[in-house]
C-alpha positions as CSV (number, residue, x, y, z in Angstrom):
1,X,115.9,120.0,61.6
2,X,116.3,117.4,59.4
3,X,119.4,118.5,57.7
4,X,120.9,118.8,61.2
5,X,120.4,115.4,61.9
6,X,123.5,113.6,60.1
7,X,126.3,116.4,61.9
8,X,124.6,115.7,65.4
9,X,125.2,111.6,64.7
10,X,128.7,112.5,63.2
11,X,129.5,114.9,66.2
12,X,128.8,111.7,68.2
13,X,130.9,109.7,66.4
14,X,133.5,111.9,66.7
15,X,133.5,112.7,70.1
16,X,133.1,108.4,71.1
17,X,136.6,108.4,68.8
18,X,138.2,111.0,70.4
19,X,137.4,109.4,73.7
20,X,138.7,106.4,73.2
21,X,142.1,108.0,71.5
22,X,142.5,109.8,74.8
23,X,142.2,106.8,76.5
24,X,144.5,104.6,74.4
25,X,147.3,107.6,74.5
26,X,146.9,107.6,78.4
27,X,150.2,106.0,78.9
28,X,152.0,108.4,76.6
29,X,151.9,111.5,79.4
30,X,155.3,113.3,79.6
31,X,155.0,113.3,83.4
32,X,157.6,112.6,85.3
33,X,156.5,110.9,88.2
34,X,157.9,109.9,91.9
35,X,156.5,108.0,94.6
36,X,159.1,107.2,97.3
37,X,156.8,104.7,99.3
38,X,153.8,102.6,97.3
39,X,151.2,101.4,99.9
40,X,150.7,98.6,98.4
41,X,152.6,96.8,95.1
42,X,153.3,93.4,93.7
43,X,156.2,92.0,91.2
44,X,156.1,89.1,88.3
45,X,157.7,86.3,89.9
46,X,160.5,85.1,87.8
47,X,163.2,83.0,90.5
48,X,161.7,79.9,90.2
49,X,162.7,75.9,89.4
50,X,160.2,74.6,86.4
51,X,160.0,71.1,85.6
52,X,157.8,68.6,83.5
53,X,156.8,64.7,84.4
54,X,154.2,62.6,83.3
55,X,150.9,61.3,85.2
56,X,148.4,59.4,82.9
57,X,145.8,60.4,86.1
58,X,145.9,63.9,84.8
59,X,144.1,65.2,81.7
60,X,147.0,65.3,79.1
61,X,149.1,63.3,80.7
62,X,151.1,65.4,82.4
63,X,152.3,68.0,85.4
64,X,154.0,71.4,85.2
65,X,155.9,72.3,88.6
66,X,157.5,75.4,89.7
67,X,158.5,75.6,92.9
68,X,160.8,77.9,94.8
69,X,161.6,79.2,98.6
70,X,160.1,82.1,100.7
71,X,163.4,83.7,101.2
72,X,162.0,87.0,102.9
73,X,159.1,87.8,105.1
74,X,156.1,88.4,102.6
75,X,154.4,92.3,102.7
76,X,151.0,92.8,104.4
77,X,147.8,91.4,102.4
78,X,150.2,89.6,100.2
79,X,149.4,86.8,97.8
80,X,150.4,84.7,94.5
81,X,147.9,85.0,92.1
82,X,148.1,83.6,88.2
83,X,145.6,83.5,85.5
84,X,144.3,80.1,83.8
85,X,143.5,79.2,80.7
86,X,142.1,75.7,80.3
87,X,144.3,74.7,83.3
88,X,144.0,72.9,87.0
89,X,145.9,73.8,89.7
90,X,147.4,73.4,92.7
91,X,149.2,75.1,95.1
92,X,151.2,74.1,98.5
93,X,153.3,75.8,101.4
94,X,155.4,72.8,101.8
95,X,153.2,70.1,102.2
96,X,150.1,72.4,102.9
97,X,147.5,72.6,100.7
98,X,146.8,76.4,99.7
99,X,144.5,76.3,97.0
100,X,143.1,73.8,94.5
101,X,140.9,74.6,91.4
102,X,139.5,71.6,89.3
103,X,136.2,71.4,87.6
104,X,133.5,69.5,89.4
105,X,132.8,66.1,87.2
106,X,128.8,66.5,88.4
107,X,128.6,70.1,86.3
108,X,127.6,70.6,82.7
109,X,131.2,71.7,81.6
110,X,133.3,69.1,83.1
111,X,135.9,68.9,80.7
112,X,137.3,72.8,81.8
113,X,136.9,75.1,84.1
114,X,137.3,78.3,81.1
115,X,139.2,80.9,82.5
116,X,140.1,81.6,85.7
117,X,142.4,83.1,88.3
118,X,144.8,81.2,91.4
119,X,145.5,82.9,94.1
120,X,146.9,82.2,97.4
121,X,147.4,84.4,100.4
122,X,150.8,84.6,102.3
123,X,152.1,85.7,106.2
124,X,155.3,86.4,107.5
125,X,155.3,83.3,109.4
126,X,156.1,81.2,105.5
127,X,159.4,82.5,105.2
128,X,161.9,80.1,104.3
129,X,159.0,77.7,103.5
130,X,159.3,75.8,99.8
131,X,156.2,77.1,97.7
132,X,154.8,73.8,94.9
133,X,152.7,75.1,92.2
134,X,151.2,72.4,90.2
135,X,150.0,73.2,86.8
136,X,147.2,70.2,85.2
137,X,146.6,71.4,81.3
138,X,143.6,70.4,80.1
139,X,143.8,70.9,76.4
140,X,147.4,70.9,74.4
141,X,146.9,74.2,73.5
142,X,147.0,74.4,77.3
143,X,150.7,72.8,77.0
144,X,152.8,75.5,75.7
145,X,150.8,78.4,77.5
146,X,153.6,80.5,80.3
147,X,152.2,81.2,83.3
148,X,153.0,84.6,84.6
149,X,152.7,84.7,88.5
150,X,152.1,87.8,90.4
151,X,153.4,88.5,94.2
152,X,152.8,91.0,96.1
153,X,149.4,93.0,96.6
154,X,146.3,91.8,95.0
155,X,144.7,94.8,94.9
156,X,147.6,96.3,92.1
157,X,147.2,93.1,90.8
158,X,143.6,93.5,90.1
159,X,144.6,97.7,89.2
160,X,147.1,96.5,86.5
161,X,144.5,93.9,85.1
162,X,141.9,96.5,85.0
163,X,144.1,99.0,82.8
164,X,145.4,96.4,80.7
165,X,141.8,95.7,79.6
166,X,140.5,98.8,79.7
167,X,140.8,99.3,75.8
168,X,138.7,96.0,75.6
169,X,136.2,96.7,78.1
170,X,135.4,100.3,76.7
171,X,134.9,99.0,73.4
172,X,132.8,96.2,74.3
173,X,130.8,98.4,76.6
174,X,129.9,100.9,73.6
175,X,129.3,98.1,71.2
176,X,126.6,96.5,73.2
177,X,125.3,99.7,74.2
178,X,124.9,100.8,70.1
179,X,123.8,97.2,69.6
180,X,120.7,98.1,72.2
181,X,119.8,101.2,70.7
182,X,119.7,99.7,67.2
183,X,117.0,97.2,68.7
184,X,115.1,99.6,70.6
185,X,114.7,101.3,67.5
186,X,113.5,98.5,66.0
187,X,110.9,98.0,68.4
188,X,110.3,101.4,68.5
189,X,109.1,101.4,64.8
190,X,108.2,98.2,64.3
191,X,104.5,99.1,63.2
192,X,106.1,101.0,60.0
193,X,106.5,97.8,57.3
194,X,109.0,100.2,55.4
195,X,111.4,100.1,57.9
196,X,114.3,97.9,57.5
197,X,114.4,95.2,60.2
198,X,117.4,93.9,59.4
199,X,119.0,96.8,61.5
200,X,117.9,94.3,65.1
201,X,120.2,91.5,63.5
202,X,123.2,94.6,63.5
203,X,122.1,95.2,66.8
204,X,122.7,91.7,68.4
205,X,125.9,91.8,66.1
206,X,127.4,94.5,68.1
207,X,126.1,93.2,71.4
208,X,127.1,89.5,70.7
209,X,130.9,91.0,70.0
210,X,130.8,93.5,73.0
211,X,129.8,90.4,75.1
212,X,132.4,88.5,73.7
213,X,135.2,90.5,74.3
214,X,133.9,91.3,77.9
215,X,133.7,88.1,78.9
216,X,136.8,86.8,77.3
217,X,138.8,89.0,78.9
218,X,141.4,88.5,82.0
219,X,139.5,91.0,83.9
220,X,135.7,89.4,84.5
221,X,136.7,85.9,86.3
222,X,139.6,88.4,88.5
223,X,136.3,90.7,89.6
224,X,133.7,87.9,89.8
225,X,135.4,84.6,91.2
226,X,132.6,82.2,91.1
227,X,130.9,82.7,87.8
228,X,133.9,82.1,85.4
229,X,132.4,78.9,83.7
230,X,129.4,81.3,83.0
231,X,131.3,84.0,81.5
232,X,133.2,81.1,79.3
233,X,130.0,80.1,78.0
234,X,129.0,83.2,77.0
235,X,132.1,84.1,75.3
236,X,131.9,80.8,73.2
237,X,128.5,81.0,72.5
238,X,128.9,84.9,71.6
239,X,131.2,83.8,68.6
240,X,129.1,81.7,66.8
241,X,125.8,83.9,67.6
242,X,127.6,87.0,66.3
243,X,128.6,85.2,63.2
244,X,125.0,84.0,62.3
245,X,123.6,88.1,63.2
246,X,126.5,89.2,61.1
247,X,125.4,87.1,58.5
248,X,121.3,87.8,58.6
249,X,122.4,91.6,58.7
250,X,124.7,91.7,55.6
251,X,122.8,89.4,53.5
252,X,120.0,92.3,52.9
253,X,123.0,94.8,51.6
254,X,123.1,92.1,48.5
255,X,120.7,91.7,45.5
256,X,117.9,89.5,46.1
257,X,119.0,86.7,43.9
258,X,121.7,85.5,45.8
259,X,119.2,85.3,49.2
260,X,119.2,81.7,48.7
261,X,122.8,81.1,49.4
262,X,122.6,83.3,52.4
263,X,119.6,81.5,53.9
264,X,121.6,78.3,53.4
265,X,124.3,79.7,55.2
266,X,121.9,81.3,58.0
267,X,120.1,78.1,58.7
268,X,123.9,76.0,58.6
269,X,124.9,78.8,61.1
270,X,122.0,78.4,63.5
271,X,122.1,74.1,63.5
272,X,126.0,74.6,64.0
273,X,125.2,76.5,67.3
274,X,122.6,74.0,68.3
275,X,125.0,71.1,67.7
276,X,127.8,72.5,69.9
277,X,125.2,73.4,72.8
278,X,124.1,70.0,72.6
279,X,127.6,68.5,72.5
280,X,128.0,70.1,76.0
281,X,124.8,70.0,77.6
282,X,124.8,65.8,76.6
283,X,128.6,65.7,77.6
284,X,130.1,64.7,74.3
285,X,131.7,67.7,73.8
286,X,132.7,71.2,75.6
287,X,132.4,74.6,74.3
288,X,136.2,74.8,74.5
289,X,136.8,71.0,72.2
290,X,134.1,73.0,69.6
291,X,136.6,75.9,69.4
292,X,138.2,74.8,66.5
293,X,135.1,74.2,64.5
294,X,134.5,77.6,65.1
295,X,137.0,78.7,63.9
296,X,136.6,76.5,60.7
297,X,133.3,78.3,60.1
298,X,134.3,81.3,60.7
299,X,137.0,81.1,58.1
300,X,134.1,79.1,55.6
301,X,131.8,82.4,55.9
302,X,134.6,84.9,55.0
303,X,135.3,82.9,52.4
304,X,132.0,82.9,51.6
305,X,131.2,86.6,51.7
306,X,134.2,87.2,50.2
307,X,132.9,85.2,46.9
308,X,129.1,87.0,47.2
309,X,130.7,90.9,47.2
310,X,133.3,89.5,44.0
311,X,129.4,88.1,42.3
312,X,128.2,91.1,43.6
313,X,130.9,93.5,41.7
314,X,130.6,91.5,38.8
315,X,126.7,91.4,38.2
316,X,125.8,94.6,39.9
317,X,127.1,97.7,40.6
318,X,128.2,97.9,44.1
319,X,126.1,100.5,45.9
320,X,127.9,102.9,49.0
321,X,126.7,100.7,51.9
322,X,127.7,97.6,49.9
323,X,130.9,99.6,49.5
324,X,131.5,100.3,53.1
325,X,130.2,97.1,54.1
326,X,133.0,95.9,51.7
327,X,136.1,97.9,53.3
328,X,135.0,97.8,57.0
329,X,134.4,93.0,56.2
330,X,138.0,93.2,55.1
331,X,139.7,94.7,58.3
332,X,137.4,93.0,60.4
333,X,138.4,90.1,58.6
334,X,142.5,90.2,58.5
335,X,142.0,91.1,62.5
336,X,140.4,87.7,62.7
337,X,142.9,85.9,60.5
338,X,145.8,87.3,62.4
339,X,144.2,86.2,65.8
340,X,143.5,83.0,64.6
341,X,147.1,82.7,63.5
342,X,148.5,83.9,67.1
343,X,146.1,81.6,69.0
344,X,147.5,77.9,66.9
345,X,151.0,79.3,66.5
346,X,151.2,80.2,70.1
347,X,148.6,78.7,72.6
348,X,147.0,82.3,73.2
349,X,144.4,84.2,71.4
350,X,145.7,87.8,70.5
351,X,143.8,91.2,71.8
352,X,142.2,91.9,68.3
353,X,141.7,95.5,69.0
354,X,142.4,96.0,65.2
355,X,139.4,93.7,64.5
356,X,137.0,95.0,67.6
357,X,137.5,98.9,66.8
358,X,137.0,97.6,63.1
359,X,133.6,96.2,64.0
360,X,132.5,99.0,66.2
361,X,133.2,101.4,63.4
362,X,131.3,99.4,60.8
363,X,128.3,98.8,63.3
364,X,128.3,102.3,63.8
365,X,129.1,103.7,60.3
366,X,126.2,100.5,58.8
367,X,124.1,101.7,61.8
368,X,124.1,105.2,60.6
369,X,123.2,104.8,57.1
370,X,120.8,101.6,57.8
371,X,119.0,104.3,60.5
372,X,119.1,107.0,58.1
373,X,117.0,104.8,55.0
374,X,114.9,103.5,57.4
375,X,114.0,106.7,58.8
376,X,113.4,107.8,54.7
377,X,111.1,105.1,54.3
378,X,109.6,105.6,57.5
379,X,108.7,109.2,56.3
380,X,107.7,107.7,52.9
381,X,105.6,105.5,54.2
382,X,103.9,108.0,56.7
383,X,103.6,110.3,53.4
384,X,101.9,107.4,51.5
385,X,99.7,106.8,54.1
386,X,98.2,110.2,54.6
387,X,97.9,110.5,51.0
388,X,95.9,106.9,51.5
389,X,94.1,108.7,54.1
390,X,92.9,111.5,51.7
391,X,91.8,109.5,48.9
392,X,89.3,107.3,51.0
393,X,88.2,110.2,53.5
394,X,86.2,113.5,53.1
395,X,88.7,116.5,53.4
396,X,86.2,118.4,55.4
397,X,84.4,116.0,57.7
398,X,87.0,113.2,58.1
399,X,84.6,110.6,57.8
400,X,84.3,108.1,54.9
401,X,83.9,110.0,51.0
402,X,82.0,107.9,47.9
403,X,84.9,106.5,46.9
404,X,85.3,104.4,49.8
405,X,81.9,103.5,49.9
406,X,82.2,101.9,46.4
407,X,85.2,100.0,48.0
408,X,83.6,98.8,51.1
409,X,80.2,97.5,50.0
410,X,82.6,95.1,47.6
411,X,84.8,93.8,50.4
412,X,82.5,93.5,53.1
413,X,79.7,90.7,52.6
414,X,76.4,91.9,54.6
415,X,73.3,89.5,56.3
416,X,70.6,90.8,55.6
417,X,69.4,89.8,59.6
418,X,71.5,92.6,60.6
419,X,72.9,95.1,57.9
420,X,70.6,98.3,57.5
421,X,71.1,101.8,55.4
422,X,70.4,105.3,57.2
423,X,70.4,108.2,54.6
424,X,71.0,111.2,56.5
425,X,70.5,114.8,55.0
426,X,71.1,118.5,56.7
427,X,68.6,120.7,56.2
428,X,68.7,124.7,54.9
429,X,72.5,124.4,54.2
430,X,71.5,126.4,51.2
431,X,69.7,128.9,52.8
432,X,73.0,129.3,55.2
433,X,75.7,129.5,52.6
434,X,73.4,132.1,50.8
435,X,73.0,134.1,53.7
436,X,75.9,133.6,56.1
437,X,78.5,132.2,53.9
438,X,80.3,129.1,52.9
439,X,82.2,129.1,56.4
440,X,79.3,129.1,58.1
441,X,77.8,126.6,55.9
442,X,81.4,124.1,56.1
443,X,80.8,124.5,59.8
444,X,77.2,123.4,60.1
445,X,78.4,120.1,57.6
446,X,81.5,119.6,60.2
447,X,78.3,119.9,63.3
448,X,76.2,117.2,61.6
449,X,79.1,114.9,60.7
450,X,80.7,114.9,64.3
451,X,77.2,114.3,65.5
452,X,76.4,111.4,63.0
453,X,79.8,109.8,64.1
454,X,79.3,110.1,67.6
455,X,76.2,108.2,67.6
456,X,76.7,105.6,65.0
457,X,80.3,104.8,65.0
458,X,80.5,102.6,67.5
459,X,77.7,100.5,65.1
460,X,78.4,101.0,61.7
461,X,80.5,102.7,59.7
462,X,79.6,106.7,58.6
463,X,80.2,108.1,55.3
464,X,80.0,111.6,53.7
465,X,78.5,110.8,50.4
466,X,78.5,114.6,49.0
467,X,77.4,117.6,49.7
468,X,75.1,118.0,52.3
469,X,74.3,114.2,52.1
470,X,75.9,111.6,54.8
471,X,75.0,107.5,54.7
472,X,75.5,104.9,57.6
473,X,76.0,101.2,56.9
474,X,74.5,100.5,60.2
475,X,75.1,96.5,61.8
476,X,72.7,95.7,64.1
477,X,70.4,92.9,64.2
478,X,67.1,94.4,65.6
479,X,65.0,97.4,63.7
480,X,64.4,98.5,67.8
481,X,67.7,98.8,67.7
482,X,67.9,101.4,64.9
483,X,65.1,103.4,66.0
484,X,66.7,103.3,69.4
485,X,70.0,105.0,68.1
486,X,68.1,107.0,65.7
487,X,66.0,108.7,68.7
488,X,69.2,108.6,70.4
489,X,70.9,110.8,67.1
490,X,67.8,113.5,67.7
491,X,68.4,114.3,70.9
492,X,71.7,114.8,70.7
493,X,71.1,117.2,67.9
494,X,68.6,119.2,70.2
495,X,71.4,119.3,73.1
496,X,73.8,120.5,70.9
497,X,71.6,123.3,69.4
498,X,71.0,124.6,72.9
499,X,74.5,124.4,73.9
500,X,75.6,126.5,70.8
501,X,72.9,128.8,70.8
502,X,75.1,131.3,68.6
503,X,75.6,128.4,65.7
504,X,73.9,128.0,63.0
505,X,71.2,125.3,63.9
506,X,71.8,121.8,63.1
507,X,68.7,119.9,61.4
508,X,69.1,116.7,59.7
509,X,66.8,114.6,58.0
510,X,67.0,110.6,58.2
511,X,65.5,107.4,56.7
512,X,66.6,104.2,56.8
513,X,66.2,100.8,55.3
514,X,67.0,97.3,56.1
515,X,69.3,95.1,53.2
516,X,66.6,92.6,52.0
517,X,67.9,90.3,49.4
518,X,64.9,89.3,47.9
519,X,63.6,93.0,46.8
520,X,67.2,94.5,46.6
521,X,69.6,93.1,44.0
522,X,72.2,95.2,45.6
523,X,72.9,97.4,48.2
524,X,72.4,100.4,45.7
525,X,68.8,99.4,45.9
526,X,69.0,99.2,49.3
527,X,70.1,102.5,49.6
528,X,67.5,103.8,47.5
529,X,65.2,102.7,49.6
530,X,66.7,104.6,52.7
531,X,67.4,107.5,50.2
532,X,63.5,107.8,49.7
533,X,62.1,107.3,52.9
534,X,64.6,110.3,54.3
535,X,63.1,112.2,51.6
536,X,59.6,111.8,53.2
537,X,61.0,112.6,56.3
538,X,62.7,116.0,55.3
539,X,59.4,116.6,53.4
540,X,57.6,115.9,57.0
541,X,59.9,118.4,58.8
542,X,59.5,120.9,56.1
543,X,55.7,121.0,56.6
544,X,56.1,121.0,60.5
């Protein structure tokens, strides 16, 4: 089963690839197709004045108009709608107010309202009425930006947004979806110390840049109108928290001796993100005015990695997942360059599915081989422990062996107000190996020692000391006490014989002795003392 493992994760992988290349190919179809009347449809909205002119009232200064004339009767449910980044807007029917969207000066981000849509319905009765649309930037990124206005049906307007950003949605979907199955299997395991835990920070990674793309995209603030400065957030912050997971992740694929640089890194990482949330929670600073900064440090850390895996080649040899981690950094990384570039050389930041299907196939490629050594130290570890298990319990019994015993009575410091010995013997297991066998025998020794830890566990610890002999460090604080579990000890012995009348009878002999340090110099003597007194008492049954 084991060697079946890897082809069932490939096979997934596969068939998640395959998936999304028939989904990416869906607009390559040779169909020919022909609808004579569309219910409902919309156009771009080209046939329109533009013009520029300052107002120092507005954010940077000035106003972008376009404005043109209803010339015939609009369809049914018809609107203008138009997508916003980092822009306030206005529009009018004449001198009629239509919609207005500006961020409220009492919120936390009050420098932008993020991403959002316009829209304005229309009737039949605004033909050969002058539509105003009044464009506010609030950034100079902002400036530049072309605003591409849809008329006609906002349903196909949301349709067309939807399969433009399907690509991106899909992707991020998966990556969060991978990035929670990474963590669960953290938590999962997260008893087992030879696991590697490194494998959550992956996990956030992916869910960080699934969220990020989500919420980044045209489609979220279209779908959910009144949460857009939320989703904004989220997208901003996801950027800088996926950096910093990226970053605790990959820093355990390098040799320990360069873990200093990458806590350095970590920790500048983490205050970065605290100093941007602060900028906008105090009102210094927006997410949006941080962006560039972002970027900045995003571009420092490449850098940076860059430099460790060139140290890392040099002074070590580069191991497969260091390898990987190598090949699948550098696409990721010329996806973000290239983006970076289309976002300051023309006002909008590019799709980056290069860069996102690059990081969903590291996280799952790094996923599967992180999963796969953690799952080989996992079963090391279980293998080391049972092996633990043998060496300090008797095969047989499962309680306690000798060795142990040597162990414990050195760790464990003992009162002498409430420590006592019990020496514990089973009688005739000679007699019953001679007669009946050593089965028999092995069965009456695995009788006495589920008996003697029944009664005293929950008290004292039980060991098999050899043989028929059996010992119980017993921590109670009254000799009543003892006696009192003792008597308890014999009549469970004498139910169980008259349960199992077809077993070979159980009949063990007991003494104890109380830990007394001024006539004991050790718990050896101690136990010499119990040793003798169950002596007298097998002796006693003997002659009975």
């Amino acid at each position: 089963m084991r060697s079946k493992r890897p082809v069932y994760i490939l096979s997934a992988i596969c068939a998640v690839i395959v998936a999304i290349m028939l989904t990416l190919f869906q607009h390559h179809e040779k169909v020919n197709r022909y609808i004579a009347r569309e219910n409902e449809s919309y156009c771009v909205w080209t046939d329109y004045e533009y013009s520029t002119y300052e107002d120092t009232n507005t954010p940077m200064g000035i106003v972008q108009e376009y404005r043109w004339t209803i010339k015939e009767a609009p369809a049914r449910n018809s609107c203008l709608a138009f997508y916003l980044v980092h822009q306030y807007a206005e529009i009018y029917i004449d001198d009629e107010l239509l919609f207005r969207l500006f961020s409220n000066e009492e919120n936390l981000f009050s420098h932008t309202i993020g991403s959002d849509w316009a829209r304005a319905n229309l009737s039949a009765s605004d033909i050969n009425r002058e539509i105003r649309i009044l464009i506010y930037p609030i950034y100079e990124t902002s400036i530049n930006r072309t605003l591409t206005i849809y008329y006609g049906s906002l349903n196909s307007v949301i349709a067309d947004v939807v399969d433009s950003n399907l690509y991106t949605i899909i992707l991020g979907i998966i990556s969060i979806i991978i990035g929670i199955a990474f963590i669960l299997f953290v938590l999962i395991n997260i008893k087992n110390y030879e696991m590697d835990r490194s494998i959550a920070a992956l996990g956030f990674f992916s869910i960080f840049t699934g969220s990020w793309k989500i919420f980044d995209s045209e489609l979220m603030p279209l779908l959910f109108e009144n949460s857009t400065l939320l989703f904004s957030a989220i997208a901003n912050i996801s950027i800088t928290l996926m950096l910093l997971a990226f970053i605790i992740f990959i820093r355990n694929q390098f040799s320990k001796k360069v873990y200093l640089f990458w806590n350095c890194i970590c920790i500048i990482g983490l205050v970065f993100c605290i100093i941007i949330c602060a900028l906008q929670l105090l009102g210094i600073a927006d997410l949006r005015q941080t962006l560039t900064a972002c970027h900045i440090m995003i571009v420092i850390d490449i850098l940076f990695i860059l430099i460790t895996l060139i140290w890392e080649a040099i002074h070590h040899r580069l191991t497969p997942k260091l390898k990987m981690t190598s090949l699948c950094f550098i696409l990721c990384s010329l996806g973000a360059v290239v983006d970076l570039f289309l976002y300051y050389a023309s006002g909008a930041s590019g799709n980056m599915m290069l860069c996102l299907f690059a990081f969903l196939l590291y996280v799952i490629l790094m996923g599967y081989i992180a999963v796969k050594d953690a799952l080989v130290l996992i079963q090391r570890g279980k293998e080391a422990k049972r092996y633990q298990h043998l060496a300090i319990h008797d095969q047989m019994t499962g309680l306690y062996n000798r060795v142990f015993w040597a162990e414990y009575i050195q760790e464990h410091k003992h009162d002498e107000k409430d420590c006592f010995i019990i020496m514990l013997d089973v009688n005739n297991l000679k007699q019953c190996n001679d007669n009946l066998g050593h089965d028999i025998g092995d069965k009456l020794l695995i009788h006495s020692a589920n008996l003697i830890n029944e009664t005293f566990l929950s008290n004292g610890v039980p060991f098999r000391m050899g043989g028929d002999e059996f010992c119980v460090i017993l921590n109670v604080t009254s000799e009543n006490v003892c006696k009192s579990l003792l008597k308890h000890f014999i009549t469970s012995v004498e139910r169980f014989n008259k349960e199992h009348p077809n077993d070979y009878p159980v009949e063990i002999a007991y003494g104890y002795a109380r830990y007394n340090s001024k006539i004991d110099f050790d718990f050896g003597d101690t136990l010499r003392r119990a040793d003798k007194n169950m002596y007298l008492k097998k002796l006693e049954m003997k002659q009975s």
